[in-house]
N, C-alpha and C positions, 0 to 999 in steps of 0.2 A: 540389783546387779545380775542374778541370777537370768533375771526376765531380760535385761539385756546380751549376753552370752547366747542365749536363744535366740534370739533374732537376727544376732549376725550370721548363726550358723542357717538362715533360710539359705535356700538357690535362689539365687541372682542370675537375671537373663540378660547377655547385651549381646551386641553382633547377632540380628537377625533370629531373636531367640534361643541362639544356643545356651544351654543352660549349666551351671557349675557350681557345686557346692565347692564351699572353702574347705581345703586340705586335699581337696580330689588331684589326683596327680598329672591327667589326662583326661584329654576327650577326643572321645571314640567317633566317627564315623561309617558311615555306610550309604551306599547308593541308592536312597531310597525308590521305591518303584510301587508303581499307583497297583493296588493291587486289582482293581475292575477291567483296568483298559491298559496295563504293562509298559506303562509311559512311566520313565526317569525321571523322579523328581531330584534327585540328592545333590549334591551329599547331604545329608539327615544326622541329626543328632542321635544316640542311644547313648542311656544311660547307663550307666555304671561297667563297667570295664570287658567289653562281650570280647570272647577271644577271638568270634569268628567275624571281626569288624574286617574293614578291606582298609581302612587309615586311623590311622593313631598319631595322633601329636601331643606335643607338650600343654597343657592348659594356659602357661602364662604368655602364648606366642599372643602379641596384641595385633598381628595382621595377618589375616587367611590361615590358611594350612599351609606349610612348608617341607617338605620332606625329600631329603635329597635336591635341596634346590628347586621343588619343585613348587607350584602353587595349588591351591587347592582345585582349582576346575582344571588345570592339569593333569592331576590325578585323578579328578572324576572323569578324564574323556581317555586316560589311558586305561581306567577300566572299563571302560563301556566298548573303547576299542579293541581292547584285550592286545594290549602294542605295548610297548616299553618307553621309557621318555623320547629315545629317539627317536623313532617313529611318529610321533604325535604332530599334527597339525602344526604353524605359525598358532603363538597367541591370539594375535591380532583375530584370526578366524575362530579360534575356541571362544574369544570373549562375546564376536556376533552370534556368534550360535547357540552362548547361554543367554541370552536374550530372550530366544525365541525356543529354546530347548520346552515339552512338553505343548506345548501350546495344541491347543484341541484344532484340527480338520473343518474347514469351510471352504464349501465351494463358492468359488466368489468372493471370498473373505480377503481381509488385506491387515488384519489384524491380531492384538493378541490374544485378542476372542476369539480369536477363528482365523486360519487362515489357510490357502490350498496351497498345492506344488508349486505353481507357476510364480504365483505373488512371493513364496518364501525365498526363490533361488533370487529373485528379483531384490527380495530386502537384501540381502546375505552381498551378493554384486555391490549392489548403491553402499553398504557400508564400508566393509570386506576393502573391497577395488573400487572404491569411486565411478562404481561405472552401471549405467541406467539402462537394465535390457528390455526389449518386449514384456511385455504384461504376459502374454499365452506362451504354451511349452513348441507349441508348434512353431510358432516368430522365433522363440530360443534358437532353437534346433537351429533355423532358416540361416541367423546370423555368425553363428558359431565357424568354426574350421573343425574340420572333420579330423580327429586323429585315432592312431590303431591303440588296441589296449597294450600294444609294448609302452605306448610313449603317453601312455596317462598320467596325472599328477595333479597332487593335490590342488583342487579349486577348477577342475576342467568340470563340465554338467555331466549327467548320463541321461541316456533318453530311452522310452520304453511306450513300449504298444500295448497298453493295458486293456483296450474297448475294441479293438480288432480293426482300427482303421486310422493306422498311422502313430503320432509321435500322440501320447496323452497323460503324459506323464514326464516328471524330470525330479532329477536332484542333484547333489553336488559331493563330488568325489572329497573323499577326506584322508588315501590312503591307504594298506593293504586290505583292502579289497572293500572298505567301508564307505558306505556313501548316506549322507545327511538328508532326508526329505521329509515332505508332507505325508504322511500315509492317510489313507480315509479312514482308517481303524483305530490308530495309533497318534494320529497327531504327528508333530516332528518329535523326529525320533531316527536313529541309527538303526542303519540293514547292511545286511552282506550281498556285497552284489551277486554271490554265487548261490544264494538261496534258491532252491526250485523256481520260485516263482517270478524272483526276478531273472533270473538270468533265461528262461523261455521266452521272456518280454523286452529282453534288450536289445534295443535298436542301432546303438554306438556312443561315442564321449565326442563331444566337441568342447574347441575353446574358445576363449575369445581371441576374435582374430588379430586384437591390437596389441597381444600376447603370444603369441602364434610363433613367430620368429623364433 
């Protein structure tokens, strides 16, 4: 009897490993982040009740994280965007982007092995908007409609002169002032467009132009 009593009290892992002793009241998350290369993996489990967690929910919720309505890769992209729920993307776009969220840097790549700028804004469109652009950042740019950064909004591209000879570079706006890409260091991954380095290499936003109007 004894030896069973003990067994039930193991951790039990379902939903993706997350892990819960019986009687535990909560589970903690946090946005885990790759400590090598600063690529977001989370939300991530921590055990046992850390104060300094970013979500806490109840342990018996049987789907995702819920908090204020909200779901759990909701609250992982209002923190990463440091926004509030209003502010946050359409779903439909957080859920393509955790897709492909972390995924390591290829040039040439079109995969989740590996994938660059151009190929990503590309998946992100064909899911996103049903809509299938050029393969290269410079055909982007080409087909896009040119607008000012008053009238930017989420899901318009931004384009950047990264090599010194023209557009070589692109990502896709999420927002106050966040924009979703390829980085060659980082992988996909979230930037501020006003960072030094991109905003030196910013070339303009376009959109697409069957959206435009």
């Amino acid at each position: 009897m004894a030896q069973a009593i003990e067994q039930n009290r193991q951790p039990r892992k379902f939903l993706d490993d997350i892990t819960v002793t019986p009687q535990t009241t909560r589970v903690t998350f946090v946005a885990q982040v790759d400590q090598q290369s600063g690529m977001g993996r989370g939300p991530a489990p921590v055990s046992g009740n850390t104060e300094n967690s970013a979500i806490t929910a109840a342990s018996n919720r049987s789907e995702g994280i819920n908090v204020s309505g909200l779901t759990g890769i909701q609250l992982k992209y209002a923190q990463l965007m440091n926004v509030n729920e209003r502010s946050l993307p359409a779903l439909s776009l957080l859920l393509a982007l955790e897709e492909w969220y972390g995924t390591p840097y290829l040039w040439g790549g079109t995969s989740h092995r590996g994938i660059d700028c151009s190929a990503f804004t590309q998946a992100m469109y064909q899911s996103v908007y049903g809509v299938t652009l050029p393969r290269v950042s410079r055909d982007q740019h080409r087909v896009m409609e040119r607008i000012s950064m008053t009238d930017i909004r989420e899901g318009d591209l931004v384009f950047f002169n990264t090599r010194g000879k023209g557009v070589s570079h692109v990502g896709l706006f999420l927002g106050n002032n966040k924009f979703v890409h390829a980085s060659t260091k980082r992988g996909v991954t979230i930037s501020d467009l006003y960072e030094s380095y991109y905003i030196k290499r910013f070339l303009g936003a376009g959109r697409w132009k069957a959206t435009s109007k």
